[in-house]
BALOBA-1460 file (C-alpha; in Angstrom, 3 decimals):
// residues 321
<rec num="1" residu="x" x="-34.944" y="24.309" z="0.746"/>
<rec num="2" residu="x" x="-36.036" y="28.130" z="0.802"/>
<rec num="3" residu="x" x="-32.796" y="30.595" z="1.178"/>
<rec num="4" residu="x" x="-34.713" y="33.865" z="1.924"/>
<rec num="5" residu="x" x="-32.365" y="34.759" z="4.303"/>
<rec num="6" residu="x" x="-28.865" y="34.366" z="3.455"/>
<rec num="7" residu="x" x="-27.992" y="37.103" z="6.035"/>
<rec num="8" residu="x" x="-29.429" y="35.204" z="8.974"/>
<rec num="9" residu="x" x="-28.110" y="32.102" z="7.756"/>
<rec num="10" residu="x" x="-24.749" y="33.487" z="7.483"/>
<rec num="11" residu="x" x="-25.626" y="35.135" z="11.068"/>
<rec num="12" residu="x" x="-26.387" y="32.042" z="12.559"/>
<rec num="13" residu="x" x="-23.206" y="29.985" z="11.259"/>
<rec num="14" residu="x" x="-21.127" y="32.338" z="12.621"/>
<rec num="15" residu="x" x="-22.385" y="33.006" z="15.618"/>
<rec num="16" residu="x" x="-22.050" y="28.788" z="16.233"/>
<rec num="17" residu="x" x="-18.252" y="29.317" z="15.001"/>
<rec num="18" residu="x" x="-17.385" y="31.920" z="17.547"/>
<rec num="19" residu="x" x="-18.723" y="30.281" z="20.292"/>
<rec num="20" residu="x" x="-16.815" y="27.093" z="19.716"/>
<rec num="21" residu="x" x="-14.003" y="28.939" z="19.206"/>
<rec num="22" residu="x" x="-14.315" y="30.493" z="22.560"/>
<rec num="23" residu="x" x="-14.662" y="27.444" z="24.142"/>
<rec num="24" residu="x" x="-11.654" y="25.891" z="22.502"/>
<rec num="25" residu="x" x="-9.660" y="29.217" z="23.557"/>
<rec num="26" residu="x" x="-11.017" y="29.013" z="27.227"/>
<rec num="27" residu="x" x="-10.131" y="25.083" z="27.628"/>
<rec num="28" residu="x" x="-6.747" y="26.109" z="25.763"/>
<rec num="29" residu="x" x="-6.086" y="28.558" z="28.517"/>
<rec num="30" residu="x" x="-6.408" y="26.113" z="31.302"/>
<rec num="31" residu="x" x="-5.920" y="22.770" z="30.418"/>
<rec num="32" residu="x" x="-7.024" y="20.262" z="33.115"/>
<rec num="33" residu="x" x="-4.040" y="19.676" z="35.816"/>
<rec num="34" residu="x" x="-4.181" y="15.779" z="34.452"/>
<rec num="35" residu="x" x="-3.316" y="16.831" z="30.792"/>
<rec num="36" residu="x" x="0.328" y="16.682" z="31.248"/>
<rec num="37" residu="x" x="0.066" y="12.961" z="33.271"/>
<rec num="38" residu="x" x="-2.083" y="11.188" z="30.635"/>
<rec num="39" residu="x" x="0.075" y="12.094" z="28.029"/>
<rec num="40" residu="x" x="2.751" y="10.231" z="29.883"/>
<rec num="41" residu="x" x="0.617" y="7.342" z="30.365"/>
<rec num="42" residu="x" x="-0.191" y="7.402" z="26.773"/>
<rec num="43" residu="x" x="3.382" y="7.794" z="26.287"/>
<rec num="44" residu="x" x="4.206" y="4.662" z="28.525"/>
<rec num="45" residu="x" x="1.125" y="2.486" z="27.722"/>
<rec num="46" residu="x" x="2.657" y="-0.951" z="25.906"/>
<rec num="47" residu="x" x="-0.712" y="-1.691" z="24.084"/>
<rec num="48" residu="x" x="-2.706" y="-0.077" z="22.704"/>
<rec num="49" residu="x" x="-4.947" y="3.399" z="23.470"/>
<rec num="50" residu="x" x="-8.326" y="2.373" z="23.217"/>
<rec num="51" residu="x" x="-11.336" y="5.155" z="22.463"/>
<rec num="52" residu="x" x="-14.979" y="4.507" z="24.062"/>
<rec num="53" residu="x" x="-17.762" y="6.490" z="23.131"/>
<rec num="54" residu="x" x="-21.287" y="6.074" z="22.188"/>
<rec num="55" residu="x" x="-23.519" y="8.529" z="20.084"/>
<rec num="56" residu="x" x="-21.616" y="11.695" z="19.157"/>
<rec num="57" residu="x" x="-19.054" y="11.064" z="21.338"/>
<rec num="58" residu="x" x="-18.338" y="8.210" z="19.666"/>
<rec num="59" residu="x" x="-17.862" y="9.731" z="16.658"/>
<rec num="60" residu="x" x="-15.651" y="12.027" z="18.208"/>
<rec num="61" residu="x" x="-13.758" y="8.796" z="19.248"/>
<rec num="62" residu="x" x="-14.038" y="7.568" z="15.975"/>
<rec num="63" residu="x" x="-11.745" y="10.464" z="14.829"/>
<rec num="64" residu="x" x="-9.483" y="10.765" z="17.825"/>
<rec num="65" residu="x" x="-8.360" y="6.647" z="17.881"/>
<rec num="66" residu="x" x="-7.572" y="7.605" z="13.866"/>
<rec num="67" residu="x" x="-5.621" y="10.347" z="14.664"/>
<rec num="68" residu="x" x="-3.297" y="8.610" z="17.560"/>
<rec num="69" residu="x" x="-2.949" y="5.640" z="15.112"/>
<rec num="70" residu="x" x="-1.728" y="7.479" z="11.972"/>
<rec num="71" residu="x" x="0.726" y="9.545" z="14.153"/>
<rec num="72" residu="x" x="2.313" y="6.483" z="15.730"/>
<rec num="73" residu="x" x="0.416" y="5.324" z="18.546"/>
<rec num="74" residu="x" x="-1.427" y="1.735" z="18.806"/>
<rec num="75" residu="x" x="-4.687" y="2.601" z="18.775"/>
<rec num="76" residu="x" x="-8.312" y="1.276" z="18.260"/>
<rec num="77" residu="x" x="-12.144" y="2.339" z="18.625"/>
<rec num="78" residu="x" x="-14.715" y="0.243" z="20.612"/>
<rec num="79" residu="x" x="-18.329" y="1.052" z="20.577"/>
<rec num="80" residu="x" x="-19.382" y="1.609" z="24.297"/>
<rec num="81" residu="x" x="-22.644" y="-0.470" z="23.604"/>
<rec num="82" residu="x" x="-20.768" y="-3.645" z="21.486"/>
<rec num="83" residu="x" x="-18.519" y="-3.357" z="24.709"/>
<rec num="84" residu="x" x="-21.095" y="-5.219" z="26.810"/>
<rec num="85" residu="x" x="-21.451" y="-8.193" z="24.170"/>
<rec num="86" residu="x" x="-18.150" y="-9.625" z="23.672"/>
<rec num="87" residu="x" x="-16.063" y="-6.108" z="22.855"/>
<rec num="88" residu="x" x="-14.745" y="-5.786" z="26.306"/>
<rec num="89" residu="x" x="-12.580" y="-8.711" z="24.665"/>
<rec num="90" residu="x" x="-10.249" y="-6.201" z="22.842"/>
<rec num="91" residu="x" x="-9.041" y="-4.152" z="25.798"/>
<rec num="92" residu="x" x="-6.595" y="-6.091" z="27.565"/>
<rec num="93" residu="x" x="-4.204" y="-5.634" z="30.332"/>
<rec num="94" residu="x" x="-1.171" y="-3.454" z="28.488"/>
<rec num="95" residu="x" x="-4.004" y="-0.931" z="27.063"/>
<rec num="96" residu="x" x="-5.073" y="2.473" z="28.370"/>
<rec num="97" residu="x" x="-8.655" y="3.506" z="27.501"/>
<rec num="98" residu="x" x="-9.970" y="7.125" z="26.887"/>
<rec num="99" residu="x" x="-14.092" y="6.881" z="27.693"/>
<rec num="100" residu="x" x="-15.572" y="10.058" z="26.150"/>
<rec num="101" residu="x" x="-19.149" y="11.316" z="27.704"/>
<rec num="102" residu="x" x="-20.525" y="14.256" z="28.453"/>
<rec num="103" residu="x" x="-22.755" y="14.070" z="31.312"/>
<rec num="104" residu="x" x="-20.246" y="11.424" z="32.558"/>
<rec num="105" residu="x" x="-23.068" y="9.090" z="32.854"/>
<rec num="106" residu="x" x="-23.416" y="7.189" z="30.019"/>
<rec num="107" residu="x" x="-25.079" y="3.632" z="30.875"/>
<rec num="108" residu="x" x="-23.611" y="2.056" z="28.401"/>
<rec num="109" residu="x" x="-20.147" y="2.884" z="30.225"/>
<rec num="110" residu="x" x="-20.634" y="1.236" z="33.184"/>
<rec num="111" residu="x" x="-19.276" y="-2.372" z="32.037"/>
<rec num="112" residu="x" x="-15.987" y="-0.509" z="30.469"/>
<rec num="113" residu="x" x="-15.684" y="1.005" z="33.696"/>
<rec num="114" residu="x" x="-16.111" y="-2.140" z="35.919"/>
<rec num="115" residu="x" x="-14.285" y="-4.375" z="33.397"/>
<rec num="116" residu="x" x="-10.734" y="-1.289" z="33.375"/>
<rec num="117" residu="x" x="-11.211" y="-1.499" z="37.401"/>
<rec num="118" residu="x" x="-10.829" y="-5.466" z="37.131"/>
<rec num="119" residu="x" x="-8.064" y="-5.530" z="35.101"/>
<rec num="120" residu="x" x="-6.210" y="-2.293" z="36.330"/>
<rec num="121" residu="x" x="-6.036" y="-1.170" z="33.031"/>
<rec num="122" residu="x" x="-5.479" y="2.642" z="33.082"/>
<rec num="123" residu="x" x="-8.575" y="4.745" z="32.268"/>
<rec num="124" residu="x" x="-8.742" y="8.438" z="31.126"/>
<rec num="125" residu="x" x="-12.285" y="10.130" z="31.296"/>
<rec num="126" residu="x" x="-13.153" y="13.248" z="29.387"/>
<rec num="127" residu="x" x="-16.486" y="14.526" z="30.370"/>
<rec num="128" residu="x" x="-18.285" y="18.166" z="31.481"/>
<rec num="129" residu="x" x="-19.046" y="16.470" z="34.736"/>
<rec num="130" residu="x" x="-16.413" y="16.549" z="37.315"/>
<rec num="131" residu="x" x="-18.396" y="14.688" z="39.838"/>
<rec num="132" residu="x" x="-20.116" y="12.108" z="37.050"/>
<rec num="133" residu="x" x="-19.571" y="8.220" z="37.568"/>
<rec num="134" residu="x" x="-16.904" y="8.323" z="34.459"/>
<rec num="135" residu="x" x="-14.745" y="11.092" z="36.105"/>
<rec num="136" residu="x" x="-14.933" y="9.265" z="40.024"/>
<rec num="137" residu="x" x="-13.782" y="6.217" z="38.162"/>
<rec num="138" residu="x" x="-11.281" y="7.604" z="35.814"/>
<rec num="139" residu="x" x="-7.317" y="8.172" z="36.546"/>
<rec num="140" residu="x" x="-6.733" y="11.075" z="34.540"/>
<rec num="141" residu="x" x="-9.620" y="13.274" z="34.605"/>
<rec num="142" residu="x" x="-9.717" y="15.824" z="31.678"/>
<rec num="143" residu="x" x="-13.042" y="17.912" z="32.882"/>
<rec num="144" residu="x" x="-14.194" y="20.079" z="29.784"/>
<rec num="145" residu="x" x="-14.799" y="23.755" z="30.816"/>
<rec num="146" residu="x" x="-19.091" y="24.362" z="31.326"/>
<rec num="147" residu="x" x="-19.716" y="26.081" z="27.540"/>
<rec num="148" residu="x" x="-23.024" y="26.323" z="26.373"/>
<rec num="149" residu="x" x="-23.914" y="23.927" z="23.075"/>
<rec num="150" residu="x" x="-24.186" y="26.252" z="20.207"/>
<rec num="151" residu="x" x="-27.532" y="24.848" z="19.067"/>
<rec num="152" residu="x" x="-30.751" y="27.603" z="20.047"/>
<rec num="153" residu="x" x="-32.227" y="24.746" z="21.909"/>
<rec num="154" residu="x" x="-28.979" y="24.138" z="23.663"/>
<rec num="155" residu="x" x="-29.413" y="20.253" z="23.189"/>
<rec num="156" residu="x" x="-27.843" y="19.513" z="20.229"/>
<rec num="157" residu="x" x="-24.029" y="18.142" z="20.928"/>
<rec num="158" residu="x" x="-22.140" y="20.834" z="19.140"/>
<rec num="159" residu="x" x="-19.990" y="22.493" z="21.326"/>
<rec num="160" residu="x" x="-18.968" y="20.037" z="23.996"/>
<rec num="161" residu="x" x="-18.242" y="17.472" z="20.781"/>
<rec num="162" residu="x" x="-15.711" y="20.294" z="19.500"/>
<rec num="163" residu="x" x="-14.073" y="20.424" z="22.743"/>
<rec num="164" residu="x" x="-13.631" y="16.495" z="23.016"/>
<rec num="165" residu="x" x="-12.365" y="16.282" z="19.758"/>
<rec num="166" residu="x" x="-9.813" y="19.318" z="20.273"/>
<rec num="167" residu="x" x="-8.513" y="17.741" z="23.741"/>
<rec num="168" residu="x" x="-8.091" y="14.635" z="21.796"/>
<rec num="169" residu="x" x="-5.696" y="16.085" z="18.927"/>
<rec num="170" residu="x" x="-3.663" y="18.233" z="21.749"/>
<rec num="171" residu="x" x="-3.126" y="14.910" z="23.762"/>
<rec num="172" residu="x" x="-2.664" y="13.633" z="20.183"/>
<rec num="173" residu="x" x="-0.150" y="16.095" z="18.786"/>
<rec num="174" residu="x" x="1.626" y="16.401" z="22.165"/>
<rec num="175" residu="x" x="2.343" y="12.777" z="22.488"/>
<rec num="176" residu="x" x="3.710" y="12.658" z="18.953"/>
<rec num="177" residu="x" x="5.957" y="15.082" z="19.438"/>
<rec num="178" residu="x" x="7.022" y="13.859" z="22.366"/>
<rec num="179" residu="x" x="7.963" y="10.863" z="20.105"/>
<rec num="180" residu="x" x="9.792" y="12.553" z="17.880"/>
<rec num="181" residu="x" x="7.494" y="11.235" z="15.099"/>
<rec num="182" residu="x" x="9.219" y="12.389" z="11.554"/>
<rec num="183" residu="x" x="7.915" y="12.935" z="8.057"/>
<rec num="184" residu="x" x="8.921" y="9.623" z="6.887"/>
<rec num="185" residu="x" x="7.463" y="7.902" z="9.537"/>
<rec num="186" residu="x" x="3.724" y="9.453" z="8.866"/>
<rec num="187" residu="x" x="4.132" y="8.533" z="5.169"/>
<rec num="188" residu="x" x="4.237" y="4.610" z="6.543"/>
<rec num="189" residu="x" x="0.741" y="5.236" z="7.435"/>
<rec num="190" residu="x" x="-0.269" y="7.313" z="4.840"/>
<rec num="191" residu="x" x="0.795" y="6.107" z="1.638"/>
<rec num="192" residu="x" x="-2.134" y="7.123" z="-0.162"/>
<rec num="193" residu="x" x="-3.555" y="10.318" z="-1.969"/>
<rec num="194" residu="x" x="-1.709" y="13.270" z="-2.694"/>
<rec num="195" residu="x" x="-0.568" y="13.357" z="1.029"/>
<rec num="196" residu="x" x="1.077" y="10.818" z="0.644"/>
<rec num="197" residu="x" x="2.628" y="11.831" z="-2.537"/>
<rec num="198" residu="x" x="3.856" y="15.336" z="-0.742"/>
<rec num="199" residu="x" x="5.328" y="12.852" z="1.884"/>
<rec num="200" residu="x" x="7.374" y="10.684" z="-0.826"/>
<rec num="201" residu="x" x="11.241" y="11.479" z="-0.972"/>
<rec num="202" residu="x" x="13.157" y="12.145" z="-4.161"/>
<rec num="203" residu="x" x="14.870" y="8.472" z="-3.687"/>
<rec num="204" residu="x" x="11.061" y="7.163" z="-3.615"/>
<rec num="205" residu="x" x="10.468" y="8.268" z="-7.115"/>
<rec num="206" residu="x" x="13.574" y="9.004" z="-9.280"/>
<rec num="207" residu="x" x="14.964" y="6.703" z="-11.854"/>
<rec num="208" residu="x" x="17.795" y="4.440" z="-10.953"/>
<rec num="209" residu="x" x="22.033" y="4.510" z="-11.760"/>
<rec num="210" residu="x" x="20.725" y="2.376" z="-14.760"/>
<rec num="211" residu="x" x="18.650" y="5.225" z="-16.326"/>
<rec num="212" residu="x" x="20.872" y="7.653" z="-15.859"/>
<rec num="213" residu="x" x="21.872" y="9.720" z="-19.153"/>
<rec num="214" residu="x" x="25.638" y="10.567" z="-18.522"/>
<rec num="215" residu="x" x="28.493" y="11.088" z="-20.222"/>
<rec num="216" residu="x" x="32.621" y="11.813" z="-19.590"/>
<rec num="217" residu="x" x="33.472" y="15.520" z="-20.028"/>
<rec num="218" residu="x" x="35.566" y="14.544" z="-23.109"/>
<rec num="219" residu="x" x="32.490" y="12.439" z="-24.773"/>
<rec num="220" residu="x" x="32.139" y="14.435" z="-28.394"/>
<rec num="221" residu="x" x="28.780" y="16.168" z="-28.896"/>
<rec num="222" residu="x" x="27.875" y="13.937" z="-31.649"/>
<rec num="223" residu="x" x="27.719" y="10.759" z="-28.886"/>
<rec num="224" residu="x" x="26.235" y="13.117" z="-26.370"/>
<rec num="225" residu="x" x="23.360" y="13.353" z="-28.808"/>
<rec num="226" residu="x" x="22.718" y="9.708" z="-29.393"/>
<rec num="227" residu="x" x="22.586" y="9.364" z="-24.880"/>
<rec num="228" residu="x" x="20.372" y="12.105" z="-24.907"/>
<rec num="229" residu="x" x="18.212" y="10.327" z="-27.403"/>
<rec num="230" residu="x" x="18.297" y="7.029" z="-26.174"/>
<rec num="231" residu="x" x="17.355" y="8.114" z="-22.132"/>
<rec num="232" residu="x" x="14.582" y="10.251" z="-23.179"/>
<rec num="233" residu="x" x="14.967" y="13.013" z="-20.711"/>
<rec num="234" residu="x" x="16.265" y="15.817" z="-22.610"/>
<rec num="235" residu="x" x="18.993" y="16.197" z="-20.483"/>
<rec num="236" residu="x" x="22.868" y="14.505" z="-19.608"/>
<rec num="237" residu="x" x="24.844" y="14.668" z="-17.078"/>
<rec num="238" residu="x" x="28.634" y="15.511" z="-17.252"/>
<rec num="239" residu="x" x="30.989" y="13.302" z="-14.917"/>
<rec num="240" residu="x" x="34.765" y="13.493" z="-14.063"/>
<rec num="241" residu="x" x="36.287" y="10.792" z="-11.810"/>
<rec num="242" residu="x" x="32.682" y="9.867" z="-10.862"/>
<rec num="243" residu="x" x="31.242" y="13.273" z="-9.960"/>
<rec num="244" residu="x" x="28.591" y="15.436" z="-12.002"/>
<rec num="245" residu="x" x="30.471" y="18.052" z="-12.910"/>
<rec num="246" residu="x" x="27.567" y="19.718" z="-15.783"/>
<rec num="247" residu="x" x="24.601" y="19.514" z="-17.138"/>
<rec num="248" residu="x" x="23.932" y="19.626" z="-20.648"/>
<rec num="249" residu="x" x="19.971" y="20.347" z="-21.167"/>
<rec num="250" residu="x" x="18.027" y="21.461" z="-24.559"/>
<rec num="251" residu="x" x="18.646" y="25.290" z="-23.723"/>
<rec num="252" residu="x" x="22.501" y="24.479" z="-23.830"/>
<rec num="253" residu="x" x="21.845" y="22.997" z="-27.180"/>
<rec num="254" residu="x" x="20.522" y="26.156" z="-28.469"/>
<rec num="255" residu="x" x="22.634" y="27.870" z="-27.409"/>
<rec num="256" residu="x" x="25.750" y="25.789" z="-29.177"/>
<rec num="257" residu="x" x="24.123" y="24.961" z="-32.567"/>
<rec num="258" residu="x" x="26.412" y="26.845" z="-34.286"/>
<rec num="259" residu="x" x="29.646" y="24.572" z="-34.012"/>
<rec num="260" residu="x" x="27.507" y="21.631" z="-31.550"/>
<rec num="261" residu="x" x="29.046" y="19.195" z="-33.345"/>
<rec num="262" residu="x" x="32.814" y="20.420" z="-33.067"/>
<rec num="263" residu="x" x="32.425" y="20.064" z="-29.315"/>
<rec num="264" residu="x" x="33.085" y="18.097" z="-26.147"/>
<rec num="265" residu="x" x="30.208" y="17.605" z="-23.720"/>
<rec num="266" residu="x" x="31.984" y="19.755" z="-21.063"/>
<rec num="267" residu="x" x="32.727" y="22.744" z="-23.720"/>
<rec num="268" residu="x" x="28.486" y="22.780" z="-23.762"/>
<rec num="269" residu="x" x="27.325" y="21.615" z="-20.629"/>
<rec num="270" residu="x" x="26.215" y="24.044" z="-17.488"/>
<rec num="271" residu="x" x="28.429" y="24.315" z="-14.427"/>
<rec num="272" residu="x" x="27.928" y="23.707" z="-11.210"/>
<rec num="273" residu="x" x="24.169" y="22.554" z="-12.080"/>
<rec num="274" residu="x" x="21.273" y="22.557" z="-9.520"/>
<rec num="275" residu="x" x="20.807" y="18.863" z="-8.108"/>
<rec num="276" residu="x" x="19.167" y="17.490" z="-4.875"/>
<rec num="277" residu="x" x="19.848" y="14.931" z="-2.560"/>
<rec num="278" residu="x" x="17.589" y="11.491" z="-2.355"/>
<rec num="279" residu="x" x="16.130" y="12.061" z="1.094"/>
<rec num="280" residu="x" x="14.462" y="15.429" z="-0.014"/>
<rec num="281" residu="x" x="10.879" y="15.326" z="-0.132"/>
<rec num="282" residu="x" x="9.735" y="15.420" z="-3.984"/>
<rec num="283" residu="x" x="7.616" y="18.304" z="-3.114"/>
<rec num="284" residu="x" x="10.811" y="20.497" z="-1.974"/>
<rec num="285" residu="x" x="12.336" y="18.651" z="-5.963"/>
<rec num="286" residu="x" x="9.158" y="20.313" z="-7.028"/>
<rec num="287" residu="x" x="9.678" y="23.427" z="-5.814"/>
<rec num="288" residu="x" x="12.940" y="23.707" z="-7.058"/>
<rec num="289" residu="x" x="11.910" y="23.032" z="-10.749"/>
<rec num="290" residu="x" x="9.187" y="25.470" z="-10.548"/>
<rec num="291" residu="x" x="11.351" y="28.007" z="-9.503"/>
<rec num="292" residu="x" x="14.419" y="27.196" z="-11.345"/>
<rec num="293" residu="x" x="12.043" y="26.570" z="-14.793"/>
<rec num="294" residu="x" x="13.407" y="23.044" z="-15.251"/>
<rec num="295" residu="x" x="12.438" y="20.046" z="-15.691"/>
<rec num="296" residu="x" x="14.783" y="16.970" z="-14.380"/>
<rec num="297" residu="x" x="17.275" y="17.015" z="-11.532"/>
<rec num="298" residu="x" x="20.069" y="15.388" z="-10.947"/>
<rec num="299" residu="x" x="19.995" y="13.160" z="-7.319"/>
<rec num="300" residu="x" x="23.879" y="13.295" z="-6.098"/>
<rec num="301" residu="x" x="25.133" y="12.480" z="-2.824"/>
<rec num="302" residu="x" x="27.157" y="14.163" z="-0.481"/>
<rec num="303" residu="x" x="30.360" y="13.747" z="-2.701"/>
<rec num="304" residu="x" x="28.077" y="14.375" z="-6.382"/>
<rec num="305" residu="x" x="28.375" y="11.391" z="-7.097"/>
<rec num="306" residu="x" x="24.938" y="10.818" z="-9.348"/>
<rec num="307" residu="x" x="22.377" y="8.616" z="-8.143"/>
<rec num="308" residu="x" x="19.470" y="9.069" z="-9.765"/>
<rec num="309" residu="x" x="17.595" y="11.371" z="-11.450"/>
<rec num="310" residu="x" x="14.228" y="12.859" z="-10.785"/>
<rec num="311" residu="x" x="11.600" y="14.414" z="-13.490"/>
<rec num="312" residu="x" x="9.095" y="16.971" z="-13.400"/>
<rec num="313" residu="x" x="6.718" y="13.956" z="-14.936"/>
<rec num="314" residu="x" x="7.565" y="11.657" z="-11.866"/>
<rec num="315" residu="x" x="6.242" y="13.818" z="-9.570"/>
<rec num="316" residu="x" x="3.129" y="14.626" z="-11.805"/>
<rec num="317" residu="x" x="2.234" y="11.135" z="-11.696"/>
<rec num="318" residu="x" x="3.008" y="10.352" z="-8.094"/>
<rec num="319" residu="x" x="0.253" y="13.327" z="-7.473"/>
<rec num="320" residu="x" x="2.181" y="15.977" z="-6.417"/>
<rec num="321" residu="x" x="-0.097" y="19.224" z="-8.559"/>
């Protein structure tokens, strides 16, 4: 494909990007007065929120169903077209329904429409026609503001797809929130990919009680040795009635070599060490390392009692870089 003109090229792509972006800005400064009330039907709907859409907009629906359902709302696609042989089948009384189209009069529409009427199953319509077929039928009515598609012909869905899409992740987003959806909740649904590592708390990953290399404060260095040898971290941890008091780690070795042997655990070990809680997200335990220069943490709890313990391999692994 010839590239004689990067500067038009470049022209042209940014042009499209700016008038999108307007769009999004002018439907972001006045949302349609149902906004607010089909986010509380979303919010109250038992079922399911089902997505209709054909062409485009069904892509658009596509992305919009995925969204609701990995941020804690029920939610499915249904192809506006398979709707008429058999699909109507999978919206049921208990659902809402959010029919995308931009003229409003998509044929293919007309047998969700009559089948939601039937079974008084709430419908939301989201369409650039105000007066269109979808939008009289609808019960939330999000109109899309009149912006030209940013195609030269001014055919091409580009624009008005952008602005469906948008509406869809702030009724999204807004319904979430209005949830109170956390962190550990949107791991459930995405457990995979380095997402879903970033998501994974320090209790997710670290090693177990069983693992852990530790030794009394009174433990000669000589023993200390052999525990650091056998767990394989390069590190123990110094308790006292039950609480991690130090740290010893292959820097306080160094340091000691002179009379290491002559020692107690506590006469080498670190003070007051840096440790982390288990329901910490491994990226913060990440963070920490990096900016402490260490390896391994100790996982107390609320008393420093140890726990666990996490390494700078464990998150590695789990796909946190």
């Amino acid at each position: 494909m010839s590239n004689e003109h990067p500067q038009s090229l470049r022209d042209t792509g940014a042009r499209v990007l700016h008038m999108e972006a307007r769009a999004v800005a002018t439907l972001a400064d006045a949302l349609p007065q149902d906004f607010e009330p089909a986010a509380q039907a979303i919010l109250g709907t038992k079922g399911r929120v089902i997505l209709c859409g054909i062409g485009k907009s069904g892509h658009i629906c596509r992305k919009i169903s995925a969204t609701f359902a990995s941020t804690g709302t029920p939610s499915a696609f249904v192809h506006a077209a398979e709707a008429s042989h058999g699909d109507l089948g999978m919206m049921m009384p208990g659902d809402l329904v959010i029919a995308i189209s931009n003229s409003g009069e998509t044929a293919e529409l007309n047998d969700i429409i009559a089948h939601v009427t039937r079974f008084a199953i709430p419908l939301i319509g989201i369409s650039k026609k105000p007066d269109s077929t979808l939008m009289r039928a609808a019960d939330f009515r999000l109109t899309l503001p009149a912006a030209a598609e940013a195609c030269s012909l001014g055919m091409a869905p580009t624009t008005s797809t952008t602005l469906a899409l948008a509406l869809g992740d702030a009724l999204a987003v807004a319904v979430m929130e209005q949830r109170g959806f956390l962190p550990e909740q949107f791991r459930t649904f995405h457990p995979g990919g380095k997402l879903g590592a970033q998501l994974s708390t320090v209790a997710q990953l670290m090693h177990g009680p069983d693992a852990l290399p530790l030794v009394h404060a009174s433990t000669p260095m000589a023993e200390t040795l052999v525990v650091m040898s056998e767990k394989s971290f390069g590190i123990a941890g110094v308790v006292e009635g039950g609480r991690l008091t130090g740290v010893i780690s292959d820097g306080d070795l160094r340091r000691n070599i002179a009379h290491l042997t002559d020692r107690t655990a506590t006469e080498v070990a670190t003070h007051q060490p840096r440790t982390i809680a288990p329901d910490v997200l491994a990226a913060e335990a990440m963070g920490m390392m990096a900016a402490n220069k260490i390896t391994a943490l100790f996982v107390v709890d609320d008393t420093a009692r140890p726990l666990g313990l996490i390494h700078l391999h464990d998150l590695l692994r789990a796909g946190l870089a």
